[in-house]
PDB file of N, CA, C and O in Angstrom:
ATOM      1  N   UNK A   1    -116.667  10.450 -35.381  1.00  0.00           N
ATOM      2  CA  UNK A   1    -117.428  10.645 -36.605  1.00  0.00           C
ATOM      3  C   UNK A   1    -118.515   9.578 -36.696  1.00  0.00           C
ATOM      4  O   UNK A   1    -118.205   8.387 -36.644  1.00  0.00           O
ATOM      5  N   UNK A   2    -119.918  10.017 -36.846  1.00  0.00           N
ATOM      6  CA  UNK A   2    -120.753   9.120 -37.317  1.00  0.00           C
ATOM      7  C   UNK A   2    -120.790   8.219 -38.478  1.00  0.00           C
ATOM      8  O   UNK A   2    -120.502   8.811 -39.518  1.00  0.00           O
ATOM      9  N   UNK A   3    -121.087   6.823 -38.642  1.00  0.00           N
ATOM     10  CA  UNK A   3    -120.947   6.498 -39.307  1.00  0.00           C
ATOM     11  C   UNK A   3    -121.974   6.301 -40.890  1.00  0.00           C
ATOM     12  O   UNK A   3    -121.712   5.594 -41.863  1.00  0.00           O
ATOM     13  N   UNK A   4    -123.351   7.347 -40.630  1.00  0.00           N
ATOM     14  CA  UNK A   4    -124.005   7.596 -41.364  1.00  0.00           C
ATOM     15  C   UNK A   4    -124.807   8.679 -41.028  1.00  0.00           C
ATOM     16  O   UNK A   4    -125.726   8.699 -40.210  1.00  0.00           O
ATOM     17  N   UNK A   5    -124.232   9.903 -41.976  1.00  0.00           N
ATOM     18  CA  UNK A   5    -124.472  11.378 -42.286  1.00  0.00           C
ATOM     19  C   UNK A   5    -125.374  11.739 -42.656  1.00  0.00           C
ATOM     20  O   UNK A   5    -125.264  11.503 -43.859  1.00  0.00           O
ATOM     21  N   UNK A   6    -126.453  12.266 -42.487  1.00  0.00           N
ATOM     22  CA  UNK A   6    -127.888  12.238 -43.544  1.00  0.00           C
ATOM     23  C   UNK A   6    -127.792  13.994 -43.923  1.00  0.00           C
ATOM     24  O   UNK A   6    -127.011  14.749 -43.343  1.00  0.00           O
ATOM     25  N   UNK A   7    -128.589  14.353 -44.823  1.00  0.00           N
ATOM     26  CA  UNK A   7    -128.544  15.995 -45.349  1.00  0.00           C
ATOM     27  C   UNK A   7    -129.907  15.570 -45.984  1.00  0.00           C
ATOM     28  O   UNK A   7    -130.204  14.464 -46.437  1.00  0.00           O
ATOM     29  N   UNK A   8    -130.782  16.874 -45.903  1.00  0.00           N
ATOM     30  CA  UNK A   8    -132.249  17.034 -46.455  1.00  0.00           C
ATOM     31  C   UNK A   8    -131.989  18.109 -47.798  1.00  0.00           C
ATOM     32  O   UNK A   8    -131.581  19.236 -47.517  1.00  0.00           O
ATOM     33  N   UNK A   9    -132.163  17.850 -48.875  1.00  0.00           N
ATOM     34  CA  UNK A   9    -132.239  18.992 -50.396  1.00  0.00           C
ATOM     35  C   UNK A   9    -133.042  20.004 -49.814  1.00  0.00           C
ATOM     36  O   UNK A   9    -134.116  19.745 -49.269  1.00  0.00           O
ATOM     37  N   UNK A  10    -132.457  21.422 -49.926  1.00  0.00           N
ATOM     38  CA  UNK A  10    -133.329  22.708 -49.341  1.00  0.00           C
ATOM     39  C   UNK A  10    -133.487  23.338 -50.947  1.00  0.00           C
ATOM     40  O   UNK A  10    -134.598  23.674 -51.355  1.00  0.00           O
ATOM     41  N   UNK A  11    -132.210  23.464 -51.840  1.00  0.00           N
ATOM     42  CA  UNK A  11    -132.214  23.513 -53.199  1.00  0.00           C
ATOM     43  C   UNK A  11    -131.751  22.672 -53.907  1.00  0.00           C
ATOM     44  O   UNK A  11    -130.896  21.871 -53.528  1.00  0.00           O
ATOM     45  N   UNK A  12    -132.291  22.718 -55.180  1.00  0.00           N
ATOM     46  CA  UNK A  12    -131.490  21.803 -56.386  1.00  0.00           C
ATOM     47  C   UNK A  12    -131.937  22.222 -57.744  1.00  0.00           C
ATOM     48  O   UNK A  12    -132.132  21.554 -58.759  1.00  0.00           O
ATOM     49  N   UNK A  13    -132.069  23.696 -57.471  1.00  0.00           N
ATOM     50  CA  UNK A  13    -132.023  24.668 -58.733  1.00  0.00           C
ATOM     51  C   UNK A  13    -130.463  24.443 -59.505  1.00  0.00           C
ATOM     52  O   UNK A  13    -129.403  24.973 -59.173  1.00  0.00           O
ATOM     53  N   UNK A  14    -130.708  23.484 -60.635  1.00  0.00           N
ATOM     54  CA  UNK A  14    -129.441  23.964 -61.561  1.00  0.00           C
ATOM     55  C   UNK A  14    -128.833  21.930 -61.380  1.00  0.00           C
ATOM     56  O   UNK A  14    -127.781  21.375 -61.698  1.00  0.00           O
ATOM     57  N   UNK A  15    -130.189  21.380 -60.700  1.00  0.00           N
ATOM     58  CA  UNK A  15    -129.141  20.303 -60.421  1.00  0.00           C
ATOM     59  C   UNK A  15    -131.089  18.933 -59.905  1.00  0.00           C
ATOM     60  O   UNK A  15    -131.177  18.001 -59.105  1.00  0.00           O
ATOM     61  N   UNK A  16    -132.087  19.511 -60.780  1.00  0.00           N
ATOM     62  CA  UNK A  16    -133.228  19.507 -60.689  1.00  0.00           C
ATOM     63  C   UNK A  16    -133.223  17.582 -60.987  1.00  0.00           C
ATOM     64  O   UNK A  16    -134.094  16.911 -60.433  1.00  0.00           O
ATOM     65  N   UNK A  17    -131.986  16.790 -62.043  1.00  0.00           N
ATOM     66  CA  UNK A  17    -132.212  15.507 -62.356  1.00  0.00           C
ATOM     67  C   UNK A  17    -131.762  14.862 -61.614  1.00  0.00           C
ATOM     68  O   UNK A  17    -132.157  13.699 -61.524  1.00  0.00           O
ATOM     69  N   UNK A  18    -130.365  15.540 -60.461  1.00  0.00           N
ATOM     70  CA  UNK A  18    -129.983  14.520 -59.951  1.00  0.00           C
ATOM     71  C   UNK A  18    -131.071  14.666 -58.005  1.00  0.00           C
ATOM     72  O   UNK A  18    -131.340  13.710 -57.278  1.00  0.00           O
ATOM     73  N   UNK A  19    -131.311  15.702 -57.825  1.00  0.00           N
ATOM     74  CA  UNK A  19    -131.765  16.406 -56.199  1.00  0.00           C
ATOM     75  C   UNK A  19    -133.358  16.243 -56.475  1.00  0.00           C
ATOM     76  O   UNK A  19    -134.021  16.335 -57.508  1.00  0.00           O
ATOM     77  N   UNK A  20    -133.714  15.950 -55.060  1.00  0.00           N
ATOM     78  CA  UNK A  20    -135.021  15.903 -55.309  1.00  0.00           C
ATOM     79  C   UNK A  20    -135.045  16.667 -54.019  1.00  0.00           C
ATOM     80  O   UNK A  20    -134.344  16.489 -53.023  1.00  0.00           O
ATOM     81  N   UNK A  21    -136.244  17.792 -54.287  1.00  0.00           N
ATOM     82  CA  UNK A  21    -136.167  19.190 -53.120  1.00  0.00           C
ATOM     83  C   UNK A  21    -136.860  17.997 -51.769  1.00  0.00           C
ATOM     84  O   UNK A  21    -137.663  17.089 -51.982  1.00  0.00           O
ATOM     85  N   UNK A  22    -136.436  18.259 -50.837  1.00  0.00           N
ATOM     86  CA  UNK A  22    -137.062  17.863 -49.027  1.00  0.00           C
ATOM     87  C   UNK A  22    -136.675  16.645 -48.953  1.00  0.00           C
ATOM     88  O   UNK A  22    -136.982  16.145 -47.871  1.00  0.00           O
ATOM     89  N   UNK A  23    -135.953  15.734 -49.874  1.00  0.00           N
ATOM     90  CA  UNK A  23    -135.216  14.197 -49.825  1.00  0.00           C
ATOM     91  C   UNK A  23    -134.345  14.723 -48.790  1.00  0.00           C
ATOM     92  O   UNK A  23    -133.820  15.759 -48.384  1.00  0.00           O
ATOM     93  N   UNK A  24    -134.508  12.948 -48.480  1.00  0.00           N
ATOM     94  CA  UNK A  24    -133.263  13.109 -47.468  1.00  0.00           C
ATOM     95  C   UNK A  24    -132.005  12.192 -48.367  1.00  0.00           C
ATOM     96  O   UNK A  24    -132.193  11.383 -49.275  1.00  0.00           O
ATOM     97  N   UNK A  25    -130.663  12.651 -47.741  1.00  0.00           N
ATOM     98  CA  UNK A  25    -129.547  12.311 -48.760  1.00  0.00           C
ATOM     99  C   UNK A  25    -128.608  11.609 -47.618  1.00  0.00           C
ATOM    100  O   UNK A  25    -128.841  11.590 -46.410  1.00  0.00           O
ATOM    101  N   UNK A  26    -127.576  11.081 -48.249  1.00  0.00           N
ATOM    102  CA  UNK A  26    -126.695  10.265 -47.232  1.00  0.00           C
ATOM    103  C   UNK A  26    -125.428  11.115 -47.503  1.00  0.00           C
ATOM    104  O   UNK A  26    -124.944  11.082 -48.634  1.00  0.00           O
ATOM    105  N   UNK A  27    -124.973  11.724 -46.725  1.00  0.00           N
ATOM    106  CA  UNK A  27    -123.247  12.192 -47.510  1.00  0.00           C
ATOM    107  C   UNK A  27    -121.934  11.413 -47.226  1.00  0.00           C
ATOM    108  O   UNK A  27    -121.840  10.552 -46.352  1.00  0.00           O
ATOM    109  N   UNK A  28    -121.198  11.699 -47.834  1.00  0.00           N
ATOM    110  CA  UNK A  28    -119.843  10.655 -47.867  1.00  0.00           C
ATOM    111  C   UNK A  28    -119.042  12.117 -47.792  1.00  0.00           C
ATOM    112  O   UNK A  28    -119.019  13.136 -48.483  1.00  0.00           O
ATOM    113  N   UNK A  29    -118.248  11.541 -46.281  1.00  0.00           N
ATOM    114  CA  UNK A  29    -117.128  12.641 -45.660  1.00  0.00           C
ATOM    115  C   UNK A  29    -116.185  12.582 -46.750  1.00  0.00           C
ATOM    116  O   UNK A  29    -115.707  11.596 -47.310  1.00  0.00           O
ATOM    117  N   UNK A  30    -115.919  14.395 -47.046  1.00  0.00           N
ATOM    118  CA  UNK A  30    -114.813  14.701 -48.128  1.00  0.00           C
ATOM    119  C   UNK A  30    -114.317  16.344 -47.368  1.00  0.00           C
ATOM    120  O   UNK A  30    -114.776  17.442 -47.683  1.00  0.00           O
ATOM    121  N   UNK A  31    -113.202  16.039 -46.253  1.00  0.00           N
ATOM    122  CA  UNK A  31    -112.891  17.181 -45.699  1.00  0.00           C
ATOM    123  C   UNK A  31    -112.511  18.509 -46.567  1.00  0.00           C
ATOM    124  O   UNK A  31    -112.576  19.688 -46.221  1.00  0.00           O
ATOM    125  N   UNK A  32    -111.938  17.727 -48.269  1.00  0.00           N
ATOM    126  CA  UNK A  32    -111.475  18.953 -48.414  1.00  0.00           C
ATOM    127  C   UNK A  32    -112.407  19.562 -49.375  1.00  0.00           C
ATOM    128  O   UNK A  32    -112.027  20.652 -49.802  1.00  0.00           O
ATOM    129  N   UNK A  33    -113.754  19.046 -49.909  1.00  0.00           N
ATOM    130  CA  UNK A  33    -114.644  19.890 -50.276  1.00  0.00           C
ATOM    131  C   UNK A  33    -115.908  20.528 -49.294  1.00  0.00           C
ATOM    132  O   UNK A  33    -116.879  21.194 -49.651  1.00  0.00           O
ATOM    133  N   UNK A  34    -115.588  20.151 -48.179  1.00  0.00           N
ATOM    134  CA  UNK A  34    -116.117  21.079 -47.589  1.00  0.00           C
ATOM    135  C   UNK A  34    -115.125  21.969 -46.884  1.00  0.00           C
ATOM    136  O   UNK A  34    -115.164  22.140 -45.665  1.00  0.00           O
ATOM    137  N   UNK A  35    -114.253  22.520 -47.659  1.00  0.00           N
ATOM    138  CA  UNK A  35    -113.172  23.555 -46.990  1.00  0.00           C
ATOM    139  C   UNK A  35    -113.957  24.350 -48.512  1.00  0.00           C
ATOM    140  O   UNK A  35    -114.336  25.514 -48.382  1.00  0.00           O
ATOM    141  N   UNK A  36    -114.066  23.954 -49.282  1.00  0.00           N
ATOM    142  CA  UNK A  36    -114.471  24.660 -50.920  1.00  0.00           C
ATOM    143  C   UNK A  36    -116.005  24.821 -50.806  1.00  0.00           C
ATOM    144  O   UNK A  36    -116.556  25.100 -51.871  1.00  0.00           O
ATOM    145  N   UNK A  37    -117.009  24.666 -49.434  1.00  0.00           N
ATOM    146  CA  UNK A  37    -118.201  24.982 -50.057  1.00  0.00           C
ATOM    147  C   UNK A  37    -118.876  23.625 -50.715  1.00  0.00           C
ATOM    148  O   UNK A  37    -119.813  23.855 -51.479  1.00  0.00           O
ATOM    149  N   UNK A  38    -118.682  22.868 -50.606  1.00  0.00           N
ATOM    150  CA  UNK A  38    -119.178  21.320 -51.088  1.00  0.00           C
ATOM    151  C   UNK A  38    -119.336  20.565 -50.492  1.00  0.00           C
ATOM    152  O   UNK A  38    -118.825  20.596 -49.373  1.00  0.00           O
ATOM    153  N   UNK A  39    -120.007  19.629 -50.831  1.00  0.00           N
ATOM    154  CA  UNK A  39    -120.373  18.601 -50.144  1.00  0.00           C
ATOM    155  C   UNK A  39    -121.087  17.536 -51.233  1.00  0.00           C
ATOM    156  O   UNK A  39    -121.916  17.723 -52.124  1.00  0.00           O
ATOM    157  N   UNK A  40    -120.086  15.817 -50.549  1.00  0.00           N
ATOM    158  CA  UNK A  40    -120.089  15.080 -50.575  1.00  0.00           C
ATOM    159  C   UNK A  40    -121.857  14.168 -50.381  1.00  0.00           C
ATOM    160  O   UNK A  40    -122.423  13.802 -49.351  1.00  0.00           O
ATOM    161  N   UNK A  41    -122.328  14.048 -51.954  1.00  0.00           N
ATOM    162  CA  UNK A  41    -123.853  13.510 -51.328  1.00  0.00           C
ATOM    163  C   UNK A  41    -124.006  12.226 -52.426  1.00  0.00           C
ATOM    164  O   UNK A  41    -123.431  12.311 -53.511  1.00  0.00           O
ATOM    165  N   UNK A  42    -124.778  11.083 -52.098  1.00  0.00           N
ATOM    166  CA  UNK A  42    -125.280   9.851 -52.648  1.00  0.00           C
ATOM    167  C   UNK A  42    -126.549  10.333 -53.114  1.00  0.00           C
ATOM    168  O   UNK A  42    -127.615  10.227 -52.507  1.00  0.00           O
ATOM    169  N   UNK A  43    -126.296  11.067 -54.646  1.00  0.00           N
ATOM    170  CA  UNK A  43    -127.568  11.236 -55.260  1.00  0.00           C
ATOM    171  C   UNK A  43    -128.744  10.239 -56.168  1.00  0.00           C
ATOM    172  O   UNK A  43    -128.575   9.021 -56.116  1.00  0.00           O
ATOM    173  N   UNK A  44    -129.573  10.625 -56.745  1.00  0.00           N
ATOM    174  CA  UNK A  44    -130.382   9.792 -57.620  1.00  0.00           C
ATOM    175  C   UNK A  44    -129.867   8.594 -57.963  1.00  0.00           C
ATOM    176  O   UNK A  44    -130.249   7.503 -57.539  1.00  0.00           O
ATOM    177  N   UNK A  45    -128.740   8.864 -58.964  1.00  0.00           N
ATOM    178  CA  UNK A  45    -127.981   7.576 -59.639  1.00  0.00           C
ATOM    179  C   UNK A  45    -127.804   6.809 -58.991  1.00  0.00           C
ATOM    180  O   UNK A  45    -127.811   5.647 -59.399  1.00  0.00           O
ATOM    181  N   UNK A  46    -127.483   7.231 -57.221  1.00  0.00           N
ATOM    182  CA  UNK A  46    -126.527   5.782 -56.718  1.00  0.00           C
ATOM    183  C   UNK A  46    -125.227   6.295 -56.820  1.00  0.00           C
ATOM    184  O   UNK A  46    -124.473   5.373 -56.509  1.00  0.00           O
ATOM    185  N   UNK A  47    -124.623   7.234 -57.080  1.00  0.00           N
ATOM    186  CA  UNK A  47    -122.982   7.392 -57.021  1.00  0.00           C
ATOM    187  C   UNK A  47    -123.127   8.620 -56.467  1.00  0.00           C
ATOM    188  O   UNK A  47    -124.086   9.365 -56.670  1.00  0.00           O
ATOM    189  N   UNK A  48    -121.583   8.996 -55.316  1.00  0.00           N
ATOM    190  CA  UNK A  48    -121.687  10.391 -54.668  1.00  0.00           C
ATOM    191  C   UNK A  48    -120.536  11.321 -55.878  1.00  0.00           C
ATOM    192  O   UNK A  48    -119.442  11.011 -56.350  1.00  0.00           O
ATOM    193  N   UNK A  49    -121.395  12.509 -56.043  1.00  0.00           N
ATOM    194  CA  UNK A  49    -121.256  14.151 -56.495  1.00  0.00           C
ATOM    195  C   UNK A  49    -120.992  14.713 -55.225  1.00  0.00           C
ATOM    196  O   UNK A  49    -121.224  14.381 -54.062  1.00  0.00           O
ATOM    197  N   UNK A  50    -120.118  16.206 -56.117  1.00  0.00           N
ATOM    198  CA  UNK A  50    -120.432  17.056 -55.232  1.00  0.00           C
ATOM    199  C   UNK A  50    -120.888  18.053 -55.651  1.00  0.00           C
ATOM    200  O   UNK A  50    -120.659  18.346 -56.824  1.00  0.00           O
ATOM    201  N   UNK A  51    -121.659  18.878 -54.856  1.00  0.00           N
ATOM    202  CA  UNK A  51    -122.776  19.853 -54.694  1.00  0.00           C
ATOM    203  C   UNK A  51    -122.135  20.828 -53.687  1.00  0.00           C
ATOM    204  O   UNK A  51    -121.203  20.611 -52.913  1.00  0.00           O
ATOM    205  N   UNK A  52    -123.035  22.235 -53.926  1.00  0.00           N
ATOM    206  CA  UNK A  52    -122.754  23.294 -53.211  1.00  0.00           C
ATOM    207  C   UNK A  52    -123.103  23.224 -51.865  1.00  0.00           C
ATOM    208  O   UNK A  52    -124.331  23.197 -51.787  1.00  0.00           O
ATOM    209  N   UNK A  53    -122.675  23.191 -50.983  1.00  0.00           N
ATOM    210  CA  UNK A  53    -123.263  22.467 -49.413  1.00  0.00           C
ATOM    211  C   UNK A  53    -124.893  23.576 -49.331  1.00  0.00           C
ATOM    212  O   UNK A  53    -125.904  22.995 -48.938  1.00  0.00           O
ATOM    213  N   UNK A  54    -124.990  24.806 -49.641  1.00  0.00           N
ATOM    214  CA  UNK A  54    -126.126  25.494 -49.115  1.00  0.00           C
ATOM    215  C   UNK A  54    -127.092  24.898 -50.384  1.00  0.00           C
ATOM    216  O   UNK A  54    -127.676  25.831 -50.936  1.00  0.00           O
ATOM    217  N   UNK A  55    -127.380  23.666 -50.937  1.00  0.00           N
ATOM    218  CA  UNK A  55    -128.421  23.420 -51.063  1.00  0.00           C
ATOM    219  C   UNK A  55    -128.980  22.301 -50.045  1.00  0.00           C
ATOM    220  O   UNK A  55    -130.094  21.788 -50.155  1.00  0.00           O
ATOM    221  N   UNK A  56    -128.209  22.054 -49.217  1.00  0.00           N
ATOM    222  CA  UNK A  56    -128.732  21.232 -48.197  1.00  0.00           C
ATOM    223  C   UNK A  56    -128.684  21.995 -46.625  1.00  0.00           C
ATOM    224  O   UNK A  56    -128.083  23.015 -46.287  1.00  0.00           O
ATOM    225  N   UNK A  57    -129.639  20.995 -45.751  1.00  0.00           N
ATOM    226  CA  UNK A  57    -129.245  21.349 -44.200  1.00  0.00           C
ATOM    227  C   UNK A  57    -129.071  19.928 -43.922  1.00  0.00           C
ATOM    228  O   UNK A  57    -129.656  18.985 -44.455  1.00  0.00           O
ATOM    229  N   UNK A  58    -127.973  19.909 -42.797  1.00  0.00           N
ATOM    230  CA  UNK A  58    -127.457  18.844 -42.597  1.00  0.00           C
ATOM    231  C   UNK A  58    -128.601  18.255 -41.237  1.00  0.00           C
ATOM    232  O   UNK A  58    -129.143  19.235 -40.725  1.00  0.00           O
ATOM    233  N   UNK A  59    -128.967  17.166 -40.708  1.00  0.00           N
ATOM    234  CA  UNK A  59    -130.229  16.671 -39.714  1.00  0.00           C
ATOM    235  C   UNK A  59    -129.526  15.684 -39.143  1.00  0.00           C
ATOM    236  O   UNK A  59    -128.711  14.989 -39.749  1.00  0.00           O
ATOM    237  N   UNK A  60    -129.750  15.602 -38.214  1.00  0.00           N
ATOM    238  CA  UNK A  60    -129.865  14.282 -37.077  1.00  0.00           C
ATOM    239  C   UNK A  60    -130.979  13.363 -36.901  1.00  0.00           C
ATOM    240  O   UNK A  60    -132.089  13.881 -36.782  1.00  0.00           O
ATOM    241  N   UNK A  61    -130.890  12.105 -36.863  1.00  0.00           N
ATOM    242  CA  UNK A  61    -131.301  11.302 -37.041  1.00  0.00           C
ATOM    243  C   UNK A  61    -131.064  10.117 -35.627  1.00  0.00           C
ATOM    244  O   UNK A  61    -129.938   9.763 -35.279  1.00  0.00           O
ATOM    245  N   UNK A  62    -132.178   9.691 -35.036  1.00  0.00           N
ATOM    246  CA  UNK A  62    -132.149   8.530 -34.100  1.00  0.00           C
ATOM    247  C   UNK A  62    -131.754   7.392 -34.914  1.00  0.00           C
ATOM    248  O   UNK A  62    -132.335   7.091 -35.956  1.00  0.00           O
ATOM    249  N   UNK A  63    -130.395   6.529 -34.254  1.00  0.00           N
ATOM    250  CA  UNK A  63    -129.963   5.950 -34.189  1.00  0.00           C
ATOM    251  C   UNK A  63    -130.950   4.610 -35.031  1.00  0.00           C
ATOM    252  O   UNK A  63    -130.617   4.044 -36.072  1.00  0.00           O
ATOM    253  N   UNK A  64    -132.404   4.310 -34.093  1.00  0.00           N
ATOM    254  CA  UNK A  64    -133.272   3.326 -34.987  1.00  0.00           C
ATOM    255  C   UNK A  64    -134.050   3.508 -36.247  1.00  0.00           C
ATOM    256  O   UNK A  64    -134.675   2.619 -36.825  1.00  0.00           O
ATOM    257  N   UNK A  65    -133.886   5.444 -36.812  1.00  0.00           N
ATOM    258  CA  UNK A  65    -134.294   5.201 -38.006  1.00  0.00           C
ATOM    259  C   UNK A  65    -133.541   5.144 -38.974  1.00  0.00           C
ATOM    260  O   UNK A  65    -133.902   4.815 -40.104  1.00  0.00           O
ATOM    261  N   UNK A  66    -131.906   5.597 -38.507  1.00  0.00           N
ATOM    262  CA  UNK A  66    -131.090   5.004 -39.518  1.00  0.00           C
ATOM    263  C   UNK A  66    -130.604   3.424 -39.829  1.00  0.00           C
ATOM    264  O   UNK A  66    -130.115   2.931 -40.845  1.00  0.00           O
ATOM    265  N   UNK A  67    -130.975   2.790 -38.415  1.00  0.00           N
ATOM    266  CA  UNK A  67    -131.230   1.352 -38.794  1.00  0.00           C
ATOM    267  C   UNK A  67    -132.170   0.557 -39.394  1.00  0.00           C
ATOM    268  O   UNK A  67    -131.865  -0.519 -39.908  1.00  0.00           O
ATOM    269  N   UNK A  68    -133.644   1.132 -39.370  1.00  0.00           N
ATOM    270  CA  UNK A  68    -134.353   1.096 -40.248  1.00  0.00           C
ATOM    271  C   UNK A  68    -134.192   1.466 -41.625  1.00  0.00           C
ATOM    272  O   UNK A  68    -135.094   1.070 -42.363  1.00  0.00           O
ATOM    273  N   UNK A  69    -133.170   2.197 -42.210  1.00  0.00           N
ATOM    274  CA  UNK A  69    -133.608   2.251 -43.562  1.00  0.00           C
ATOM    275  C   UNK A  69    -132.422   1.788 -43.888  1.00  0.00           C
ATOM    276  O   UNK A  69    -132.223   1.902 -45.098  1.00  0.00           O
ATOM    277  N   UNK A  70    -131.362   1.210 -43.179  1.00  0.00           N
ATOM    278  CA  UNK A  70    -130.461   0.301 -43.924  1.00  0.00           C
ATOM    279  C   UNK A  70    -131.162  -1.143 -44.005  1.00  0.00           C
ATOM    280  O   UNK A  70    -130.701  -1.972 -44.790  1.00  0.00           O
ATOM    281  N   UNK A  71    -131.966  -1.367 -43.422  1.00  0.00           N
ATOM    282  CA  UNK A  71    -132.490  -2.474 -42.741  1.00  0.00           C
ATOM    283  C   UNK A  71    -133.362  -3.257 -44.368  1.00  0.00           C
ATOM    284  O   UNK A  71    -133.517  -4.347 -44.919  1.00  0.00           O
ATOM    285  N   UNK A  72    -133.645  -2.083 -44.504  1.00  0.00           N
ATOM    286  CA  UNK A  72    -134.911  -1.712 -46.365  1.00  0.00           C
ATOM    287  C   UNK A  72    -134.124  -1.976 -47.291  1.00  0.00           C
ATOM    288  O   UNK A  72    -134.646  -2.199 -48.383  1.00  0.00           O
ATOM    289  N   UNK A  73    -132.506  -2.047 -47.179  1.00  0.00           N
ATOM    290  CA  UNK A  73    -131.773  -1.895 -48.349  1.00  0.00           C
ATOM    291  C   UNK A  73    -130.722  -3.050 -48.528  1.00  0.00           C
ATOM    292  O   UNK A  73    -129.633  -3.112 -49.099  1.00  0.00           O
ATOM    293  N   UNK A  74    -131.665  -4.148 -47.645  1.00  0.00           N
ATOM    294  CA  UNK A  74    -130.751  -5.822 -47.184  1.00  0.00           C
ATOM    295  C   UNK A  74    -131.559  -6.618 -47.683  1.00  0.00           C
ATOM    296  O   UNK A  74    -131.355  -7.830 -47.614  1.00  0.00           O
TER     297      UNK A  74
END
């Protein structure tokens, strides 16, 4: 398992304060809401929700730009 998950907002109809559409999001593994269609995401606030997984697509990411943007947040 990677140790940092990224997901891009495709929707956030119904969920417009916390999603910002084409952001990229960090998710926090929650096996059993994604058995329910959910998913685990670090929204606006700073605290992880869960959300309907098809408002996101999940992306891959090189290794140095996820070190770069932890890098922004030290």
């Amino acid at each position: 398992m990677k140790a940092h998950e990224f997901v891009v907002c495709v929707d956030n109809h119904g969920y417009e304060v916390s999603l910002e559409m084409r952001k990229l999001y960090e998710i926090v593994t929650d096996v059993d809401a994604e058995k329910h269609g959910q998913i685990r995401v670090i929204d606006e606030s700073g605290e992880h929700y869960l959300y309907p997984a098809t408002a996101f697509n999940r992306i891959s990411l090189p290794d140095s730009i996820i070190d770069r943007i932890f890098m922004a947040h030290t």
